[in-house]
N, C-alpha and C positions, 0 to 999 in steps of 0.2 A: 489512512483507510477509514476509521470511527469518524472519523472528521465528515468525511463521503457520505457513509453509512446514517449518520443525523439529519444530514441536509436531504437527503432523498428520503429518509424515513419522514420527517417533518414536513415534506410537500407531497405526500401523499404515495408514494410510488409502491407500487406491490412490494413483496419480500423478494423473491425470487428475483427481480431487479435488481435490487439493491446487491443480494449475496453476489449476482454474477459481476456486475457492471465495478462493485467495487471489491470484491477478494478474490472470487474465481479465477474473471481475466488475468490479475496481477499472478496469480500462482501459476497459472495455468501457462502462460502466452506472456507475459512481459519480465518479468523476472528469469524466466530460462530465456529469452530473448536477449536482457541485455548481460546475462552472465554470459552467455556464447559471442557475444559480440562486443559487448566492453560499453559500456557510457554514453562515451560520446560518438559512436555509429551510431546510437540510437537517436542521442540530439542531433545529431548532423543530419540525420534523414528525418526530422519533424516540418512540419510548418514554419516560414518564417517566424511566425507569432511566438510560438513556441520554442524555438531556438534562441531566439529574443530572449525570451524571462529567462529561460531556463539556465542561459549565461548570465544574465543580470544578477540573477536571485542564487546564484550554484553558492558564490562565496562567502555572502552574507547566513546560508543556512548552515553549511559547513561549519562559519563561526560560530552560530549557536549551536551546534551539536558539539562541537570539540568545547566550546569556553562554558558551557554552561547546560546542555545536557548528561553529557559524559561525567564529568566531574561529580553532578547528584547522583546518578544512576552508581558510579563505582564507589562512590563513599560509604558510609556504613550508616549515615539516614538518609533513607529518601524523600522524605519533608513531606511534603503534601502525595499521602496516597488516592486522594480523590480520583486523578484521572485511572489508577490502574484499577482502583477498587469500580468503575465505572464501565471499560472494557471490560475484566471479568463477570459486569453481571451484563451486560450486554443480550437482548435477544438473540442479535444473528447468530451467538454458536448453533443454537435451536433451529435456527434458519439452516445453518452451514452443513448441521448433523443430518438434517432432511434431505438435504441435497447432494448429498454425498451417497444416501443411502438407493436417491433416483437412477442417479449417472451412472455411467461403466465407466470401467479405470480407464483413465487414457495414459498412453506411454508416447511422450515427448521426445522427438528426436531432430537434434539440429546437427547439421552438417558444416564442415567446412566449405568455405565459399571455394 
């Protein structure tokens, strides 16, 4: 998501774009999407394109989160704090706090099929 969040902050895109297109939707509409439905209903119903990478690329990312993310994150250094020290100073909370305070609560509700 900060990944998103740089490359649209860097090419100019309003704030409010960015908070929605890259945290909102995911909290909002994709993550209870794919908790309710599991994984791979959600790659199964993508684009070719996308069903494509997203099987190419699933087990090589997996590897790096199990062999080599997990292991710094659980250990007792986590070596270079750069990236977290970078998220917490992050504008878009400032962004996210504003925008939270616009919208009305929404209450999420998915059904079984």
């Amino acid at each position: 998501m900060m990944a998103q969040v740089d490359v649209l902050k860097d090419h100019g895109h309003p704030y409010s774009e960015i908070a929605n297109e890259s945290i909102i939707e995911a909290v909002d509409s994709l993550n209870p999407y794919m908790s309710h439905n599991g994984v791979s209903y959600m790659v199964d119903n993508c684009s070719t394109t996308a069903r494509l990478g997203a099987r190419k690329w699933a087990s090589r990312f997996d590897y790096i989160l199990k062999q080599q993310a997990f292991p710094i994150i659980g250990g007792a250094s986590v070596g270079d704090n750069t990236p977290f020290d970078k998220f917490l100073a992050s504008d878009i909370h400032e962004v996210l706090a504003v925008c939270a305070e616009l919208r009305p609560s929404v209450d999420i509700s998915l059904v079984p099929r």
